[in-house]
DOLUMLO-464689 format. One record per residue (C-alpha): residue in one letter; x, y, z. Coordinates in Angstrom, 2 decimals, always signed. Example, Ala and Ser with C-alpha at 12.3 -4.5 7.8 and 13.67 -1.06 7.14 Angstrom:
BEGIN
+------+---------+---------+---------+
: dopa :      px :      py :      pz :
+------+---------+---------+---------+
:    A :  +12.30 :   -4.50 :   +7.80 :
:    S :  +13.67 :   -1.06 :   +7.14 :
+------+---------+---------+---------+
This chain:
BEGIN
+------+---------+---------+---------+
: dopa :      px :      py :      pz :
+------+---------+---------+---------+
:    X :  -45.47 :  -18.02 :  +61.52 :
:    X :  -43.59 :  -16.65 :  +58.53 :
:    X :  -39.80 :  -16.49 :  +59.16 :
:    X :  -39.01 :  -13.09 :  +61.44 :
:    X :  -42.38 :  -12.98 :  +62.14 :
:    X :  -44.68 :  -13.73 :  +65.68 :
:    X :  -42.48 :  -16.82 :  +66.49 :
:    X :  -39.70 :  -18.80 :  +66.80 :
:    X :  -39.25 :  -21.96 :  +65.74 :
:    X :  -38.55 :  -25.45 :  +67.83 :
:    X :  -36.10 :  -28.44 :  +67.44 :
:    X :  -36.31 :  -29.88 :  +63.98 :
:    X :  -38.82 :  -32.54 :  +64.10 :
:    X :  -39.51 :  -34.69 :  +60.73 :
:    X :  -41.66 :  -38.23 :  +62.12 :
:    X :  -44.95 :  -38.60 :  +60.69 :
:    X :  -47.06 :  -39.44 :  +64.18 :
:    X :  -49.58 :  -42.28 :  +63.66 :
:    X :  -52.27 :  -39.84 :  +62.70 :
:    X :  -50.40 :  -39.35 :  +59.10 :
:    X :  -49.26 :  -36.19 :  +60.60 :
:    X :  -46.17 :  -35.02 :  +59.80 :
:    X :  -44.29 :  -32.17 :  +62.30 :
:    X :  -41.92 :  -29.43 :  +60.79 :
:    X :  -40.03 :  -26.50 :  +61.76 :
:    X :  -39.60 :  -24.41 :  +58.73 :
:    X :  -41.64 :  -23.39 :  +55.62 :
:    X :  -39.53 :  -25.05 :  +53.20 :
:    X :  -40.93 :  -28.22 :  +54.34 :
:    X :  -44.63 :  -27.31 :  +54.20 :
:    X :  -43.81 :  -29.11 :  +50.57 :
:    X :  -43.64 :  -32.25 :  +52.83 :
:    X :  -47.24 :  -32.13 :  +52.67 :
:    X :  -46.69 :  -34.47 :  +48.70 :
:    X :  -45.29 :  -36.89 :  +50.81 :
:    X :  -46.83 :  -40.41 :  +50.10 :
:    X :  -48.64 :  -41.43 :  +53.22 :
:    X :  -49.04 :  -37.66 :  +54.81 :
:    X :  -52.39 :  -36.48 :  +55.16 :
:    X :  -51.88 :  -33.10 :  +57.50 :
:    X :  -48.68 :  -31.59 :  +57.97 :
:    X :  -47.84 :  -29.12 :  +61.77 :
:    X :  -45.27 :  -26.23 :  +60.69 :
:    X :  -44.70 :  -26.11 :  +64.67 :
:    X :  -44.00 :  -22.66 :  +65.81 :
:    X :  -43.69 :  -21.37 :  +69.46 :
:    X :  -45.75 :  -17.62 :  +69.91 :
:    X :  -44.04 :  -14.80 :  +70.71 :
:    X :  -45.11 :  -13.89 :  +74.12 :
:    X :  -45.73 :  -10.28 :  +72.77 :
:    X :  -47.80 :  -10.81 :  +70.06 :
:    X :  -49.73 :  -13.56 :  +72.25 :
:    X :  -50.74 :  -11.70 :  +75.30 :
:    X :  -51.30 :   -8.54 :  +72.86 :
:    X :  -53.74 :  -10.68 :  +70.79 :
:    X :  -55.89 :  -12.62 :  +73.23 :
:    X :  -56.12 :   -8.84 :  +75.36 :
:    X :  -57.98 :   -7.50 :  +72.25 :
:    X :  -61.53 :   -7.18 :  +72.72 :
:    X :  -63.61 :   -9.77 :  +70.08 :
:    X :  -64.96 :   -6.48 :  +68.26 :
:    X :  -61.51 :   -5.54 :  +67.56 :
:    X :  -59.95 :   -8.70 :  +65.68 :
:    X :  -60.31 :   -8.61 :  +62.09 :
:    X :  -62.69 :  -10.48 :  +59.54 :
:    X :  -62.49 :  -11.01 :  +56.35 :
:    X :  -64.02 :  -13.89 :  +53.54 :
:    X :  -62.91 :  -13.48 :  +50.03 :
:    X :  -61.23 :  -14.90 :  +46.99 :
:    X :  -58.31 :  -13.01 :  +45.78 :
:    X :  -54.77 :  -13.67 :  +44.05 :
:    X :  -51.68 :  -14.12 :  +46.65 :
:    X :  -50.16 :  -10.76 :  +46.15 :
:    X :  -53.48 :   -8.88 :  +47.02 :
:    X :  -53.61 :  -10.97 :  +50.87 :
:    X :  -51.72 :   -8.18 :  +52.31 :
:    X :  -53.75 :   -4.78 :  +51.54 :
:    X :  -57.02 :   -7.38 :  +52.24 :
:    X :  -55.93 :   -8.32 :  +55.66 :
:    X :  -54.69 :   -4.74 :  +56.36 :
:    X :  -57.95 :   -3.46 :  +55.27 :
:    X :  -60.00 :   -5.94 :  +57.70 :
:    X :  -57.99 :   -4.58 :  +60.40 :
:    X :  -58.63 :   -1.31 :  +59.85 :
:    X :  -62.65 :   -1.71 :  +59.43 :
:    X :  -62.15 :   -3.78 :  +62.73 :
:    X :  -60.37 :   -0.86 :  +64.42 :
:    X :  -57.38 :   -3.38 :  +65.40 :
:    X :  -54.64 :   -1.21 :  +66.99 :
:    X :  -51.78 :   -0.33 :  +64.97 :
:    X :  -48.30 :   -0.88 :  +65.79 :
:    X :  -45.71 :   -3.86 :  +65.75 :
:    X :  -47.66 :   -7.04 :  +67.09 :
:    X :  -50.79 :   -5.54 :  +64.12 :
:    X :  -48.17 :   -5.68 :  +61.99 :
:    X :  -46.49 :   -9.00 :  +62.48 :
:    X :  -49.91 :  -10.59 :  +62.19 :
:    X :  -50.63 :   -8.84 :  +58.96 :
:    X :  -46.91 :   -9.80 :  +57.72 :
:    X :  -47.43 :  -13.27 :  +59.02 :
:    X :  -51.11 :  -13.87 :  +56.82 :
:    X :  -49.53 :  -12.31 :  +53.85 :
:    X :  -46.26 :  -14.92 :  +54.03 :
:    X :  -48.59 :  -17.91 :  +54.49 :
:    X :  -50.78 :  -17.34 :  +51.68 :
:    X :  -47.40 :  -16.90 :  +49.54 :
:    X :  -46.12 :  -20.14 :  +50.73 :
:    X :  -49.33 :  -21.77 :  +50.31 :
:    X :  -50.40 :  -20.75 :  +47.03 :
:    X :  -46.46 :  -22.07 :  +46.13 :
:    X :  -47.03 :  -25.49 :  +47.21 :
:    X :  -50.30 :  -25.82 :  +45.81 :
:    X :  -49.66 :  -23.54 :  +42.66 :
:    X :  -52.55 :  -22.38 :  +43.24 :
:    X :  -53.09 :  -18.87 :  +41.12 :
:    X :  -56.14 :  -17.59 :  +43.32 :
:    X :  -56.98 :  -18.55 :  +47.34 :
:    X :  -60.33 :  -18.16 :  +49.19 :
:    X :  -59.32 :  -16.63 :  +52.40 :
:    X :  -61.39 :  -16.97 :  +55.54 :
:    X :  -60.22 :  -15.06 :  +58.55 :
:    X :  -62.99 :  -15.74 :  +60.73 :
:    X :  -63.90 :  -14.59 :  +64.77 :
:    X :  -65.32 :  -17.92 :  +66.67 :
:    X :  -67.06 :  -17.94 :  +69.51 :
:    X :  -69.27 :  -21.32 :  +69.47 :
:    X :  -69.05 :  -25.03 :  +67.93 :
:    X :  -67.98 :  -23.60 :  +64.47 :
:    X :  -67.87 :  -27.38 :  +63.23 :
:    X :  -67.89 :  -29.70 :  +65.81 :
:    X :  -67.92 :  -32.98 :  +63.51 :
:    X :  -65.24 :  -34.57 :  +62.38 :
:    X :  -64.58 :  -34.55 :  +58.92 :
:    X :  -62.45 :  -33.99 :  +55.56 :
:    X :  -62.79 :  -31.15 :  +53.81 :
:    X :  -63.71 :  -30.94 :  +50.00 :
:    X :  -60.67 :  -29.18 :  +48.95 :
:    X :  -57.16 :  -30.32 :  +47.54 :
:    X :  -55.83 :  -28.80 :  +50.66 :
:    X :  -56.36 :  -26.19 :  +53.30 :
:    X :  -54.26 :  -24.24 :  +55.23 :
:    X :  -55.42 :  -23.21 :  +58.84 :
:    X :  -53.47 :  -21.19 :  +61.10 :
:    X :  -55.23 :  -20.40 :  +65.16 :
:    X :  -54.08 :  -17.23 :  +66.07 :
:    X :  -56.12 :  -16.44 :  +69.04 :
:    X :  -57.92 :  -19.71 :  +71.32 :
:    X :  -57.54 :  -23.39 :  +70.56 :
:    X :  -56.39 :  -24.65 :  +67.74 :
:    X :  -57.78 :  -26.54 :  +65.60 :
:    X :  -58.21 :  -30.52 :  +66.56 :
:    X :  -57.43 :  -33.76 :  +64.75 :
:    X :  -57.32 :  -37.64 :  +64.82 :
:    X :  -57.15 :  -40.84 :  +62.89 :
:    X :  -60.51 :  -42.41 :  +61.25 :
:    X :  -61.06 :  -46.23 :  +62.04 :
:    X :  -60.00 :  -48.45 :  +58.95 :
:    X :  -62.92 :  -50.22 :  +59.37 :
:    X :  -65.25 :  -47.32 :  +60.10 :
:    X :  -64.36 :  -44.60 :  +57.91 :
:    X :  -65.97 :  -41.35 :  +59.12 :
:    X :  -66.31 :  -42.41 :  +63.06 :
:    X :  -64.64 :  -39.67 :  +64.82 :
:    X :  -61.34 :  -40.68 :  +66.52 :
:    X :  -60.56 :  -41.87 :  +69.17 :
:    X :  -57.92 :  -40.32 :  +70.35 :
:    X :  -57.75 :  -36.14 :  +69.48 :
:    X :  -54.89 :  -34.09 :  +68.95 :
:    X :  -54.97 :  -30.47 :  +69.34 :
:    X :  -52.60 :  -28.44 :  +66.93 :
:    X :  -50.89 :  -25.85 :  +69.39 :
:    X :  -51.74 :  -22.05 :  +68.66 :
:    X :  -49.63 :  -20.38 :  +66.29 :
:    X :  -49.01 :  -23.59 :  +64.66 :
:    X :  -50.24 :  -23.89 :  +60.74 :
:    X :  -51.68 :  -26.61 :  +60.04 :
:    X :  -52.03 :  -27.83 :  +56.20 :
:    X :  -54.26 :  -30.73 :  +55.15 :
:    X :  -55.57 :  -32.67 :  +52.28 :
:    X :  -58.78 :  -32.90 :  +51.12 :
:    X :  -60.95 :  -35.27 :  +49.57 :
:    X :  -59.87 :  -33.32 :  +46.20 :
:    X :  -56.17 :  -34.78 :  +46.15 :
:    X :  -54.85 :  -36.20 :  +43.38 :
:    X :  -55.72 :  -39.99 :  +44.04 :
:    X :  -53.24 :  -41.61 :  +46.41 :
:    X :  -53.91 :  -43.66 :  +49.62 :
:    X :  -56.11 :  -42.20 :  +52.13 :
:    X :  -54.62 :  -41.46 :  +55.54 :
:    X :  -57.75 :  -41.30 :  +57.05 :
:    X :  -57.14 :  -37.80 :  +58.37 :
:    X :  -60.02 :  -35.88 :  +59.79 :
:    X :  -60.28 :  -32.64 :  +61.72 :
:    X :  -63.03 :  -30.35 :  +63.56 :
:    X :  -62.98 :  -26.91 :  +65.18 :
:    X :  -62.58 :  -27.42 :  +68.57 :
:    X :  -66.20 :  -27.26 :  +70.94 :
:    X :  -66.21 :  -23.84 :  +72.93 :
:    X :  -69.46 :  -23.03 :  +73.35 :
:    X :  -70.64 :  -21.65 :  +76.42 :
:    X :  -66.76 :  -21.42 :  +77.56 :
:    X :  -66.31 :  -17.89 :  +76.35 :
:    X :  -63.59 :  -18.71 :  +74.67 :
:    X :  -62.76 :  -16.26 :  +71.16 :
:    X :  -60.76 :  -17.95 :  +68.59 :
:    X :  -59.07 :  -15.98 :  +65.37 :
:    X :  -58.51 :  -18.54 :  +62.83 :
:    X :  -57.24 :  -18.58 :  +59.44 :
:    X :  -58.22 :  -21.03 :  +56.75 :
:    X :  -56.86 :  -20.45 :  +53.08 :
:    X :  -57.81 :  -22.82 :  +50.58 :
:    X :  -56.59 :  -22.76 :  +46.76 :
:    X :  -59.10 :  -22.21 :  +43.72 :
:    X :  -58.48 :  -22.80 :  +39.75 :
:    X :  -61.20 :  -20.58 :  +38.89 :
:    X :  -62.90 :  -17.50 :  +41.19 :
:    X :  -66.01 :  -17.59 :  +38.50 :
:    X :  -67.13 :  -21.13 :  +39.33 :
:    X :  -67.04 :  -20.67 :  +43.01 :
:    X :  -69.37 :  -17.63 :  +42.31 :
+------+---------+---------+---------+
């Protein structure tokens, strides 16, 4: 999470793995994500045990929602306003998470320069998106607060599209920034992604996706 906010960071780590991912420590180097050859970036962050056993003791009804398309600076009253119509409890570990959402979309929308961001903050319970895929977006930011994270792998050269064989799970707490098929033209990683399957496990996931936008009126 943000600086000073539900974790602490690890070691410095800087090797691209041979999924095109690369693993960071610090939001400065979210900007990796420009980096020829990258297709996903891991800002990897260890949870405060706190905040975590705070957050996965809330009951589903109580963790907030919330799906709109608003400028960077608004993120914070949005967020704070889902967790009030979700009755989340106040106090500090509401408040870190609320801090936490509002720093990511401002480091986000810097690396993107995006002016507006769809936000999703979204309450999963089954196969959300079970199939492998890339999304159609210059780049997406998603962040699993609650649950397991999101999952990931490398696409067959030769079989673009077949899902991976070998899956990597993003640890919880951990954002996780991709590319889409909408990035400026350079060579494709073959980087694809799915929610992870947890239906029928009764598993609840909080998840965070933020995407950037040039114009709110044509995604009316």
């Amino acid at each position: 999470m943000a600086e000073g906010g539900c974790v602490t960071s690890m070691r410095p780590i800087h090797a691209a793995t041979n999924t095109g991912v690369l693993t960071v420590t610090g939001p400065s180097e979210i900007a990796l994500i420009r980096a020829p050859g990258i297709g996903g970036l891991i800002w990897r962050r260890s949870p405060l045990a706190s905040f975590q056993t705070w957050i996965e003791g809330l009951p589903p009804s109580h963790l907030p929602r919330a799906r709109v398309i608003l400028r960077p600076e608004a993120v914070r009253a949005v967020v704070t306003e889902a967790c009030n119509s979700a009755a989340t409890p106040e106090g500090p570990e509401r408040e870190r998470l609320i801090d936490d959402i509002a720093a990511l979309a401002d480091i986000f929308a810097g690396v993107t320069g995006a002016r507006w961001l769809r936000l999703r903050l979204d309450v999963v319970t089954g196969d959300a998106c079970r199939r492998f895929h890339v999304d159609w977006v210059t780049a997406r930011l998603v962040c699993t607060y609650r649950g397991t994270g999101t999952q990931y792998g490398y696409s067959d050269a030769g079989h673009p599209g077949r899902a991976p064989q070998i899956i990597h799970t993003v640890p919880t707490g951990s954002p996780f920034v991709m590319r889409g098929t909408l990035w400026p033209a350079q060579r494709d990683p073959g980087l694809l992604h799915r929610s992870p399957p947890i239906e029928g496990t009764g598993e609840t996931r909080l998840m965070l996706a933020l995407d950037p936008i040039d114009d709110p009126e044509e995604e009316a």
